[in-house]
Biopython code that builds the backbone (N, CA, C, O; Angstrom):
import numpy as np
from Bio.PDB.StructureBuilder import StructureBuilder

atoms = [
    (1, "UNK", "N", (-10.771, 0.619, 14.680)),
    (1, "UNK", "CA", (-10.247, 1.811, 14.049)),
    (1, "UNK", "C", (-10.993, 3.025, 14.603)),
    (1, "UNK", "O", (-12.218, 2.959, 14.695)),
    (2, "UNK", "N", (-10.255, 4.277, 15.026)),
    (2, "UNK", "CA", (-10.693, 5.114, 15.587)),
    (2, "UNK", "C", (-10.460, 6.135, 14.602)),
    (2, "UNK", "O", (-9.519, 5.964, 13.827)),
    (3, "UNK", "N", (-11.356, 7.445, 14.485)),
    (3, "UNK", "CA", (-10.820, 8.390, 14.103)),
    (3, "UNK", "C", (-10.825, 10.177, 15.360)),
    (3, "UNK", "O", (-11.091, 10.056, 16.556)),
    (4, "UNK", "N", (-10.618, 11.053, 14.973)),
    (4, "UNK", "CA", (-10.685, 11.978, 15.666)),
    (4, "UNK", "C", (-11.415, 13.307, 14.825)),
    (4, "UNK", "O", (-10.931, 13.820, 13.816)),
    (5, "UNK", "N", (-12.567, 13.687, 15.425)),
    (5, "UNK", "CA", (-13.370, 14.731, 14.947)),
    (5, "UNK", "C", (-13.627, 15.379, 15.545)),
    (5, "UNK", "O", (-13.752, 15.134, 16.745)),
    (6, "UNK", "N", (-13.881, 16.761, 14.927)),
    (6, "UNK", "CA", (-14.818, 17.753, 15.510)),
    (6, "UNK", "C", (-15.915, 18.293, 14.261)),
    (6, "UNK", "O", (-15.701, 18.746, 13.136)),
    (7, "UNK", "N", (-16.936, 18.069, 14.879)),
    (7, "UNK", "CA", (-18.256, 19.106, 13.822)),
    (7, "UNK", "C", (-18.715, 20.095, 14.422)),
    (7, "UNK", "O", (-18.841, 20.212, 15.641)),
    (8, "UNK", "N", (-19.082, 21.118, 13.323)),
    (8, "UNK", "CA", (-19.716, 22.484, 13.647)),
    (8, "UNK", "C", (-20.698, 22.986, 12.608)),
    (8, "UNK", "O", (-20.338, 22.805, 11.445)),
    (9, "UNK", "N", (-21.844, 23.569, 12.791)),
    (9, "UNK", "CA", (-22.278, 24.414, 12.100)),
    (9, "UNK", "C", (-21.812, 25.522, 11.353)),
    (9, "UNK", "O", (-21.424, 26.409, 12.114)),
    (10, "UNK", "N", (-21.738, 25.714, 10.560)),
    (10, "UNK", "CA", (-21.265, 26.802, 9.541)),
    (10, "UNK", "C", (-22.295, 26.908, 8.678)),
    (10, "UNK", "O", (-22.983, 25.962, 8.294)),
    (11, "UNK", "N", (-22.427, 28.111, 8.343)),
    (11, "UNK", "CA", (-23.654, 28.904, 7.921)),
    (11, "UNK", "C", (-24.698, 28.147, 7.178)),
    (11, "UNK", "O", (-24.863, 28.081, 5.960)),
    (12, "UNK", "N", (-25.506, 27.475, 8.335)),
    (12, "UNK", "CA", (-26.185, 26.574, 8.084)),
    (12, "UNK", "C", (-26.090, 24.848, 7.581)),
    (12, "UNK", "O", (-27.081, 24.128, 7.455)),
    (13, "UNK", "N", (-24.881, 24.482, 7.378)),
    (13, "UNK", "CA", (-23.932, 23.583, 7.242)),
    (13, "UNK", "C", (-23.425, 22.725, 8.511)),
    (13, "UNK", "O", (-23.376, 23.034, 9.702)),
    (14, "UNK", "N", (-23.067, 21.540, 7.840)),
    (14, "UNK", "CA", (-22.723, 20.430, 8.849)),
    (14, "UNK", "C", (-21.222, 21.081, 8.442)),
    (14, "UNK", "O", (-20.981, 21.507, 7.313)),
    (15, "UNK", "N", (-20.251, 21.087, 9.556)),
    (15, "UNK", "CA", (-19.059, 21.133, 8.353)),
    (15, "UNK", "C", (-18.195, 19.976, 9.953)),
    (15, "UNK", "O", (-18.185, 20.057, 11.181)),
    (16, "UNK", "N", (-17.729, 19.216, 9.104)),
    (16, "UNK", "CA", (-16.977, 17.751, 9.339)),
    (16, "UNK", "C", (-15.585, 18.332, 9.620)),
    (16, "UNK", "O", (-15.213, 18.962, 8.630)),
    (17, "UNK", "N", (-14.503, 18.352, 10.806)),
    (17, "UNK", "CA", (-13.251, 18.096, 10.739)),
    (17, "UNK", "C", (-12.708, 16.407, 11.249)),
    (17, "UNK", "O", (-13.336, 15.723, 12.058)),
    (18, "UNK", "N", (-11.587, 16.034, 10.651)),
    (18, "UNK", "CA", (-11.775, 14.526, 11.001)),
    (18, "UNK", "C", (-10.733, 14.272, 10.435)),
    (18, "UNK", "O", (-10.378, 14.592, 9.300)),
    (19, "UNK", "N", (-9.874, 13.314, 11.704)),
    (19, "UNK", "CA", (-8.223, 12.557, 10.969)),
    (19, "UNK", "C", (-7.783, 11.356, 11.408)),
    (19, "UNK", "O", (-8.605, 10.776, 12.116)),
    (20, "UNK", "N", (-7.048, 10.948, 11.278)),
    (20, "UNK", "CA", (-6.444, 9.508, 11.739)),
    (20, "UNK", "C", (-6.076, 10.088, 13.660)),
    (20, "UNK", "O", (-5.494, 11.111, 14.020)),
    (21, "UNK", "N", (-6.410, 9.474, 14.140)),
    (21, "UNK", "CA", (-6.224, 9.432, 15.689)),
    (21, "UNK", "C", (-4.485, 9.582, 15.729)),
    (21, "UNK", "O", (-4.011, 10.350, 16.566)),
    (22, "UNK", "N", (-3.402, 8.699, 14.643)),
    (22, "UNK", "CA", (-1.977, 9.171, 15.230)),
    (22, "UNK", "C", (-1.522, 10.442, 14.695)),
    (22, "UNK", "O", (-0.406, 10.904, 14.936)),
    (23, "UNK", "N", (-2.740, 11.222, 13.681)),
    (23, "UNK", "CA", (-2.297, 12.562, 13.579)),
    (23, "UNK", "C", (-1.923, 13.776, 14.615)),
    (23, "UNK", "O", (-1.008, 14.598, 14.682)),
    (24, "UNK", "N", (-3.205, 13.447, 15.464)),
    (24, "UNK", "CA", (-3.463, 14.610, 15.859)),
    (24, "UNK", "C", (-2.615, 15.060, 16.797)),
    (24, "UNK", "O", (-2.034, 14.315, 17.585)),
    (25, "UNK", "N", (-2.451, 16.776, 16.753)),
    (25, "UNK", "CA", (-1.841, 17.066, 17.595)),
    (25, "UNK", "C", (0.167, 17.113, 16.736)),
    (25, "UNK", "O", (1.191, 17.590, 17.226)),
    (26, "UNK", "N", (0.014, 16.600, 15.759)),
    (26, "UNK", "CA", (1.355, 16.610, 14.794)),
    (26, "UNK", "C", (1.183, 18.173, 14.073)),
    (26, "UNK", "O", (0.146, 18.744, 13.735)),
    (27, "UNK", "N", (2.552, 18.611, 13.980)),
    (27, "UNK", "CA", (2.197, 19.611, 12.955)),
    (27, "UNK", "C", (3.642, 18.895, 11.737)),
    (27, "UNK", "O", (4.781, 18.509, 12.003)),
    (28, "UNK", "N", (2.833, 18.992, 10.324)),
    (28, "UNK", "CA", (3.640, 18.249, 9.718)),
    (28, "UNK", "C", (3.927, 19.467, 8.443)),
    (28, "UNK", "O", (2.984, 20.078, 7.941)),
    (29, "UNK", "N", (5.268, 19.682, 8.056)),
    (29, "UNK", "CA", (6.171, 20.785, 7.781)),
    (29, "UNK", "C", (6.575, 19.890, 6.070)),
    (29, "UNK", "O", (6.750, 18.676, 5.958)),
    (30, "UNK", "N", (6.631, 20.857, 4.993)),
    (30, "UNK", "CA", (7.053, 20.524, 3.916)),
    (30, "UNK", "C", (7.226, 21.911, 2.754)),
    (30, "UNK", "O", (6.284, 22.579, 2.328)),
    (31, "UNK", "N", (8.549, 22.084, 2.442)),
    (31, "UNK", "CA", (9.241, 23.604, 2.120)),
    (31, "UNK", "C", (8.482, 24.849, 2.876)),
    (31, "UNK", "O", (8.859, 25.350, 3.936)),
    (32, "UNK", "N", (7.283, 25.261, 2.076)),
    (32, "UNK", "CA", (6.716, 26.591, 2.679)),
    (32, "UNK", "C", (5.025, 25.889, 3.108)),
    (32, "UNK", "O", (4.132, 26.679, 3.412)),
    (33, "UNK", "N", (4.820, 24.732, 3.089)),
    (33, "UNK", "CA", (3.296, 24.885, 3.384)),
    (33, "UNK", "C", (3.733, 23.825, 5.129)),
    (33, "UNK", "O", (4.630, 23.053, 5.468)),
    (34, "UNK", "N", (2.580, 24.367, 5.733)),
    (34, "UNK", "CA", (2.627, 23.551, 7.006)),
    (34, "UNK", "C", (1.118, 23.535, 7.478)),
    (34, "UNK", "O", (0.261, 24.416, 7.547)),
    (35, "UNK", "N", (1.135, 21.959, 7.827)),
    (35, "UNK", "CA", (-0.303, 21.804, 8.193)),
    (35, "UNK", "C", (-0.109, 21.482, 10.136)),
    (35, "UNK", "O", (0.716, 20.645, 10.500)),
    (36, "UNK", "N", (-0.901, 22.197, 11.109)),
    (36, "UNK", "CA", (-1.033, 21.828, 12.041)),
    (36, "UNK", "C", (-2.121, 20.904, 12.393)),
    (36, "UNK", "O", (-3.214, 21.414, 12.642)),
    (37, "UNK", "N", (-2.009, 19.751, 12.448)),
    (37, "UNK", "CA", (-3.414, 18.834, 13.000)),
    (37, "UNK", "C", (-3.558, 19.173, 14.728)),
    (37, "UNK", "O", (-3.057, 18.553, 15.666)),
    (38, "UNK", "N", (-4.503, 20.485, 14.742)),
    (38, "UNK", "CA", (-4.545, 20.568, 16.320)),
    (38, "UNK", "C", (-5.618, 19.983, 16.744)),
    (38, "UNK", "O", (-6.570, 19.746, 16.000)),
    (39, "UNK", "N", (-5.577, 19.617, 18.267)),
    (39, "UNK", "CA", (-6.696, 19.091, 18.804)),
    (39, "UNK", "C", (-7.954, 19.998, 19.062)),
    (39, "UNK", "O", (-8.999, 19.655, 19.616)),
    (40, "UNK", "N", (-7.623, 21.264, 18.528)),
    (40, "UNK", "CA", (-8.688, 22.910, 18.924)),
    (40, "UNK", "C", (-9.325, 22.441, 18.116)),
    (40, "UNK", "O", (-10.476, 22.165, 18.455)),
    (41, "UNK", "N", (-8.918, 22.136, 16.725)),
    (41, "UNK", "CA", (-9.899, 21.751, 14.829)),
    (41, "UNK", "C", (-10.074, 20.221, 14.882)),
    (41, "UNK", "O", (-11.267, 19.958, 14.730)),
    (42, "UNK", "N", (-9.423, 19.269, 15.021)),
    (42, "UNK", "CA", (-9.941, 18.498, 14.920)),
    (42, "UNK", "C", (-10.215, 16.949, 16.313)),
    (42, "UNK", "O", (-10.262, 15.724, 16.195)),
    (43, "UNK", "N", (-10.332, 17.938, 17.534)),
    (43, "UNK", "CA", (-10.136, 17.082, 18.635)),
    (43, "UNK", "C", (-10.920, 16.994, 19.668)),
    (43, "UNK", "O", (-10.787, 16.854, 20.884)),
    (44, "UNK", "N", (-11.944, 17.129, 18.761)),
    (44, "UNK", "CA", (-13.335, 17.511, 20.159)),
    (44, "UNK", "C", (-13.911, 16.159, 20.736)),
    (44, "UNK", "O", (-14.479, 16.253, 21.824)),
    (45, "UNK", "N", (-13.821, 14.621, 20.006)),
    (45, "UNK", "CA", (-13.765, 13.685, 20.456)),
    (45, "UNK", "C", (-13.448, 12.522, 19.322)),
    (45, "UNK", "O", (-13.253, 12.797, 18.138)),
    (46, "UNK", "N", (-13.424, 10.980, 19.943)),
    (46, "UNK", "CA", (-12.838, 10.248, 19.256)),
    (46, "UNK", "C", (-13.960, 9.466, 18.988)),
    (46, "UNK", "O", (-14.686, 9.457, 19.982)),
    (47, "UNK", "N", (-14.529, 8.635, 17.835)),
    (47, "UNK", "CA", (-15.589, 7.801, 17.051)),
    (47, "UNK", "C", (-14.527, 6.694, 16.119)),
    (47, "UNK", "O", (-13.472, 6.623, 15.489)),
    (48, "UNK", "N", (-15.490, 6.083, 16.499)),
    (48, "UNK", "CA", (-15.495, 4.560, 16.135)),
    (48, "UNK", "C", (-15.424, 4.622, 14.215)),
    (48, "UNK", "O", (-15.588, 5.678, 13.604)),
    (49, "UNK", "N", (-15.221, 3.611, 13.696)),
    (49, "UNK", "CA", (-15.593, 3.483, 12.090)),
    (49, "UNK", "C", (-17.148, 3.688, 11.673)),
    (49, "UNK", "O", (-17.544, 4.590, 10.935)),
    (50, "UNK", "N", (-17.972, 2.678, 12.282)),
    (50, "UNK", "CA", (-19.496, 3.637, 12.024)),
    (50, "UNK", "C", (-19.820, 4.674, 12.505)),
    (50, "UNK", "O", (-20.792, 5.280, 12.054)),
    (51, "UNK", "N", (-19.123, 5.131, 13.504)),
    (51, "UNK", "CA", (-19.938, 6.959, 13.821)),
    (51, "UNK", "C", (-19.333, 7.759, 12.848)),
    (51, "UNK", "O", (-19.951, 8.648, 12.262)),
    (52, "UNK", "N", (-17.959, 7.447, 12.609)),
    (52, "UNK", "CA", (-17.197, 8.555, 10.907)),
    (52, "UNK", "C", (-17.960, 8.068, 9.909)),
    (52, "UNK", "O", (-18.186, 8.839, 8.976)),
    (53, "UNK", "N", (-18.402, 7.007, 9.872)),
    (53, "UNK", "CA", (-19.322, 6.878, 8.645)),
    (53, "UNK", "C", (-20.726, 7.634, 8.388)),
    (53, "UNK", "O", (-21.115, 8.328, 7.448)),
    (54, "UNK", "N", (-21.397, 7.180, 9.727)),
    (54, "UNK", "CA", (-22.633, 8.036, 9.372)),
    (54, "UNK", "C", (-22.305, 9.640, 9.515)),
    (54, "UNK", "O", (-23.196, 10.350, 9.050)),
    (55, "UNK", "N", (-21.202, 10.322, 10.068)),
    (55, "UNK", "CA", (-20.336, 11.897, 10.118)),
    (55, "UNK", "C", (-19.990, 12.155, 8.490)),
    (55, "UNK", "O", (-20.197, 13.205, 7.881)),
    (56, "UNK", "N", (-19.575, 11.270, 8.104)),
    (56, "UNK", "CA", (-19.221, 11.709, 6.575)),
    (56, "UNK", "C", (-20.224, 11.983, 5.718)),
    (56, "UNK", "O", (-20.314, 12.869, 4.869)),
    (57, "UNK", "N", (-21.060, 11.018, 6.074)),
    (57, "UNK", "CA", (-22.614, 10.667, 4.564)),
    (57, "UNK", "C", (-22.694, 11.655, 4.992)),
    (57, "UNK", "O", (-22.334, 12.534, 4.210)),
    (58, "UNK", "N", (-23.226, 12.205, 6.542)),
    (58, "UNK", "CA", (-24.246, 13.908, 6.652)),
    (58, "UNK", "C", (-23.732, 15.062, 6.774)),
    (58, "UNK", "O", (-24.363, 16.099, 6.976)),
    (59, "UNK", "N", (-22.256, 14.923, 6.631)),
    (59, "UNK", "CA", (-21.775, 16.379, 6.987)),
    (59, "UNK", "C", (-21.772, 16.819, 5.382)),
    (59, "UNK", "O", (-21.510, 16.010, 4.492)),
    (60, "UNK", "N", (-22.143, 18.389, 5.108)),
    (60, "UNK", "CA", (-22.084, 19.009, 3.800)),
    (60, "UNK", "C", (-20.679, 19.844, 3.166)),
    (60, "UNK", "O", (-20.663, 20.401, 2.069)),
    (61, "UNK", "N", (-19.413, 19.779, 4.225)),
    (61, "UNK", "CA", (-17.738, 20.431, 4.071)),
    (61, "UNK", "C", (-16.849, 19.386, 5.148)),
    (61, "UNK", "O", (-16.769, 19.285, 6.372)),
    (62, "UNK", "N", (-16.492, 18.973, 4.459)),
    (62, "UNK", "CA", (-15.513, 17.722, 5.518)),
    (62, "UNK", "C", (-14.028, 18.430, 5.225)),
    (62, "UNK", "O", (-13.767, 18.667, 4.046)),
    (63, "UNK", "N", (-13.328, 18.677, 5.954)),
    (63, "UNK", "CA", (-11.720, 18.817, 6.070)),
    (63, "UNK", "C", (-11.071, 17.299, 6.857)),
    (63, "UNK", "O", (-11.202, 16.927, 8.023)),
    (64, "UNK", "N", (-10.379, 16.675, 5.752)),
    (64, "UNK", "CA", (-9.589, 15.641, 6.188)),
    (64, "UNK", "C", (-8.618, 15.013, 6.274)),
    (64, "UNK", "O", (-8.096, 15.080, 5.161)),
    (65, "UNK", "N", (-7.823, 14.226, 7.122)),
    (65, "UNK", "CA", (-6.070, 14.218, 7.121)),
    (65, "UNK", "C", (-6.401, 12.546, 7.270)),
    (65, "UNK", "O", (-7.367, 11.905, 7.686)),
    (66, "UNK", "N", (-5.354, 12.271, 6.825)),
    (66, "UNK", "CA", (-4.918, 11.502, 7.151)),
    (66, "UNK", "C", (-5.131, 9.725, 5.811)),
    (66, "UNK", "O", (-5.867, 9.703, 4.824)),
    (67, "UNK", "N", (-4.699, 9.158, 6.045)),
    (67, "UNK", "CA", (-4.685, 7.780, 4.864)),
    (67, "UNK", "C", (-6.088, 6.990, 5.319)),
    (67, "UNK", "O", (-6.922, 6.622, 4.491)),
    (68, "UNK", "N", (-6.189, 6.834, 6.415)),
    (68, "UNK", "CA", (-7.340, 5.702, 6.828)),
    (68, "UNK", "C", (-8.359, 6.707, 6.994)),
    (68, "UNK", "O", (-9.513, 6.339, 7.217)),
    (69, "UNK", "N", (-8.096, 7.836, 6.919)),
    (69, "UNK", "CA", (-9.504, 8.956, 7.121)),
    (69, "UNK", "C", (-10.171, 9.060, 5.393)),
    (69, "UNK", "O", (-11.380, 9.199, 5.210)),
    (70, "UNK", "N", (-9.355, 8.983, 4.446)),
    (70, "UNK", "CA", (-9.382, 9.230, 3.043)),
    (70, "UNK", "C", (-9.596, 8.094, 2.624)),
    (70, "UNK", "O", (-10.328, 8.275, 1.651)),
    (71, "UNK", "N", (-9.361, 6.637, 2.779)),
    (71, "UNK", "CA", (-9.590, 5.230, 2.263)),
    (71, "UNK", "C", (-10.942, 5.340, 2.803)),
    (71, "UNK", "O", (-11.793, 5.031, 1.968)),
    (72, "UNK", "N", (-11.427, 5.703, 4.000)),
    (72, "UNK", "CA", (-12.940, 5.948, 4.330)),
    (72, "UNK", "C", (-13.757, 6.448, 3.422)),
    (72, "UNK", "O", (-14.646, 5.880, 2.788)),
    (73, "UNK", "N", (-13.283, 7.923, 3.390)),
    (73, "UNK", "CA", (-14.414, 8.301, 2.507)),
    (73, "UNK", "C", (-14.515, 8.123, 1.071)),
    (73, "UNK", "O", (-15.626, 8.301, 0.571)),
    (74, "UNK", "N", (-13.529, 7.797, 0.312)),
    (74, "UNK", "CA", (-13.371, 6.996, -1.203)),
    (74, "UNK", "C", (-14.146, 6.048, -1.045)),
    (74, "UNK", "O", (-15.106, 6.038, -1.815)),
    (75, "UNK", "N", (-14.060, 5.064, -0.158)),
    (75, "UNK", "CA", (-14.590, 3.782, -0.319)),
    (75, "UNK", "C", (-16.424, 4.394, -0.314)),
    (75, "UNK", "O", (-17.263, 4.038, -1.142)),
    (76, "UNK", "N", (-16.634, 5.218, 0.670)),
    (76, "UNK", "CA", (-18.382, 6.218, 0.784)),
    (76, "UNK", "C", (-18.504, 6.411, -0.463)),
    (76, "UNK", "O", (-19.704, 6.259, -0.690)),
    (77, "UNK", "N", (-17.702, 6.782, -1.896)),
    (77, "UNK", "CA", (-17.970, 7.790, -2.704)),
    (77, "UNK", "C", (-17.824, 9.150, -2.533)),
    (77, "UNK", "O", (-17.950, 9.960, -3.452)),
    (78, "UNK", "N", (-17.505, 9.492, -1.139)),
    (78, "UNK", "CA", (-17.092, 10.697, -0.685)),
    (78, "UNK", "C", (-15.612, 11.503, -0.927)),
    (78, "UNK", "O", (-14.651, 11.436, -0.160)),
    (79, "UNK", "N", (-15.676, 12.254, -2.149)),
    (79, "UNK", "CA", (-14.716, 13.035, -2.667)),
    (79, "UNK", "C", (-13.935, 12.216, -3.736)),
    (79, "UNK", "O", (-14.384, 11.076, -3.853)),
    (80, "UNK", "N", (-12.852, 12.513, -4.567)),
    (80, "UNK", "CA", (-12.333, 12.241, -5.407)),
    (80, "UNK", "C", (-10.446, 11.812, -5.054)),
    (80, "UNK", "O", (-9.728, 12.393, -4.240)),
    (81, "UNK", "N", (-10.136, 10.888, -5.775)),
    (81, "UNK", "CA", (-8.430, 10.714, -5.927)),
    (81, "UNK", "C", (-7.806, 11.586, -6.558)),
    (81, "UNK", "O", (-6.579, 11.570, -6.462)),
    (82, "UNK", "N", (-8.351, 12.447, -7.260)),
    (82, "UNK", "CA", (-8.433, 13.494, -8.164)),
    (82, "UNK", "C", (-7.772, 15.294, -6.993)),
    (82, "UNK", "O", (-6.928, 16.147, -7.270)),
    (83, "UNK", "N", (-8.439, 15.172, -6.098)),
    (83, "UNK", "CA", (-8.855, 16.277, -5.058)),
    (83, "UNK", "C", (-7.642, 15.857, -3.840)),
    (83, "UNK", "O", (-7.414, 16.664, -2.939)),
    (84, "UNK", "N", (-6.979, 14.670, -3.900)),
    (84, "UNK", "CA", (-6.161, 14.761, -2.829)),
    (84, "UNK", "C", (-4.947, 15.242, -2.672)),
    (84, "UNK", "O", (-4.146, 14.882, -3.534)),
    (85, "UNK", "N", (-4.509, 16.022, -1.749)),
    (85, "UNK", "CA", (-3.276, 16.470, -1.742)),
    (85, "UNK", "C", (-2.258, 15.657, -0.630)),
    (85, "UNK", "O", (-2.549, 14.624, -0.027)),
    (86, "UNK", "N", (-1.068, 16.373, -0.544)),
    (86, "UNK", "CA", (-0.042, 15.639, 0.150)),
    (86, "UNK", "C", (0.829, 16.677, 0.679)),
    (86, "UNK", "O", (1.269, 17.545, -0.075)),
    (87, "UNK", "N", (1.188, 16.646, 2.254)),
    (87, "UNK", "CA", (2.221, 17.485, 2.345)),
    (87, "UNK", "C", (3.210, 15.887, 3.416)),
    (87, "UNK", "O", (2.796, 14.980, 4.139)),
    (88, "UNK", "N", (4.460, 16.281, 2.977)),
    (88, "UNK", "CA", (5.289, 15.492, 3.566)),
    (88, "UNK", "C", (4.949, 13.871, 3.589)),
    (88, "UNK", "O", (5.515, 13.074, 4.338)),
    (89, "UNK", "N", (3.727, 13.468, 2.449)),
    (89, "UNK", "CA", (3.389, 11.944, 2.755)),
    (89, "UNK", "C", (2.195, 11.906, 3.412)),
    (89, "UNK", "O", (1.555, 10.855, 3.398)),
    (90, "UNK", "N", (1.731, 12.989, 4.059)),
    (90, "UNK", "CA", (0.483, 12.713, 4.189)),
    (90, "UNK", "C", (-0.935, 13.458, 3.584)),
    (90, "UNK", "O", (-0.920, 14.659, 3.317)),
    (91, "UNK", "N", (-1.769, 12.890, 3.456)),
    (91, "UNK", "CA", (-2.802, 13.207, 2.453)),
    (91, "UNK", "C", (-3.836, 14.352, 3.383)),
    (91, "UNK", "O", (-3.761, 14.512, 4.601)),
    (92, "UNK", "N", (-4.366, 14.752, 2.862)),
    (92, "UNK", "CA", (-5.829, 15.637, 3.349)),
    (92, "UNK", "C", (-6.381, 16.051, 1.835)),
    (92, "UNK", "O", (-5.743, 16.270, 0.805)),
    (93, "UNK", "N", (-7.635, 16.071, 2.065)),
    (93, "UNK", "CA", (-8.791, 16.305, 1.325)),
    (93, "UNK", "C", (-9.891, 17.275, 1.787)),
    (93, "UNK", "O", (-10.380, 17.195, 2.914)),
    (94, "UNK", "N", (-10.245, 18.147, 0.926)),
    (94, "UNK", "CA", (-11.491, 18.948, 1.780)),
    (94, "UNK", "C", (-12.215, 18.999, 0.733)),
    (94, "UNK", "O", (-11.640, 19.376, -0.288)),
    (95, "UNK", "N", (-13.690, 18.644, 0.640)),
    (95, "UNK", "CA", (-14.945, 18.070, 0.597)),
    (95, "UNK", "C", (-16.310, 18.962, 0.592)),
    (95, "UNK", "O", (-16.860, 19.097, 1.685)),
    (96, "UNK", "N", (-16.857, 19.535, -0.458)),
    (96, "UNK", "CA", (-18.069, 20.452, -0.738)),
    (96, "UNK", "C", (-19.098, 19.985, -1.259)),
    (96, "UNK", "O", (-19.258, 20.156, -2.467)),
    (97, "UNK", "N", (-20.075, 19.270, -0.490)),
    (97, "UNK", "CA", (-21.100, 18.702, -0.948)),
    (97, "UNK", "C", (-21.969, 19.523, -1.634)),
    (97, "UNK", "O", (-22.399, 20.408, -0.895)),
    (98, "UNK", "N", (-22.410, 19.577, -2.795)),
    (98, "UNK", "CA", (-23.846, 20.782, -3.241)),
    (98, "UNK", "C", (-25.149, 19.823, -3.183)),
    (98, "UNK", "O", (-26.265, 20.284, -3.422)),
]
sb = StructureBuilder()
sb.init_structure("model")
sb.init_model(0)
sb.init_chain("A")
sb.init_seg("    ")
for serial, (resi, resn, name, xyz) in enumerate(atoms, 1):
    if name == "N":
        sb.init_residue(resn, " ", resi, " ")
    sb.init_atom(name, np.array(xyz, "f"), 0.0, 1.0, " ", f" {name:<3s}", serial, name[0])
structure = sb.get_structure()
């Protein structure tokens, strides 16, 4: 299982982008909201299931797409079922560690 990420610093912050590998590069359309999964945000390279794992525990703002990106971090304790949204069937979650 692969996923697709990019991390960056933000004001002093790990901040995590990260999706299912058949996202990326989709832009997925539903009435007025539209999410682009570009490879600019989240396509700086591709990691294995333990490198998104140890990316999730340390990043402190994760933005995330996708079903097998979100069964990841639930299963971590990372974020809530509560916090997930959906456009067109697919899920993303974004993630504020304090």
């Amino acid at each position: 299982m692969q996923f697709s990420v990019k991390v960056t610093d933000y004001q002093k912050n790990i901040m995590l982008n990260i999706c299912d590998v058949g996202l990326l590069g989709k832009k997925i359309i539903q009435d007025d909201l539209n999410m682009n999964i570009s490879k600019n945000y989240y396509g700086e390279k591709l990691v294995d299931k333990e490198e998104a794992i140890l990316l999730l525990k340390n990043s402190s703002i994760i933005n995330m797409v996708g079903q097998q990106t979100i069964s990841l971090s639930l299963e971590l304790g990372i974020g809530s079922e509560n916090g997930i949204k959906s456009i067109s069937g697919v899920p993303f979650l974004i993630v504020f560690k304090m």
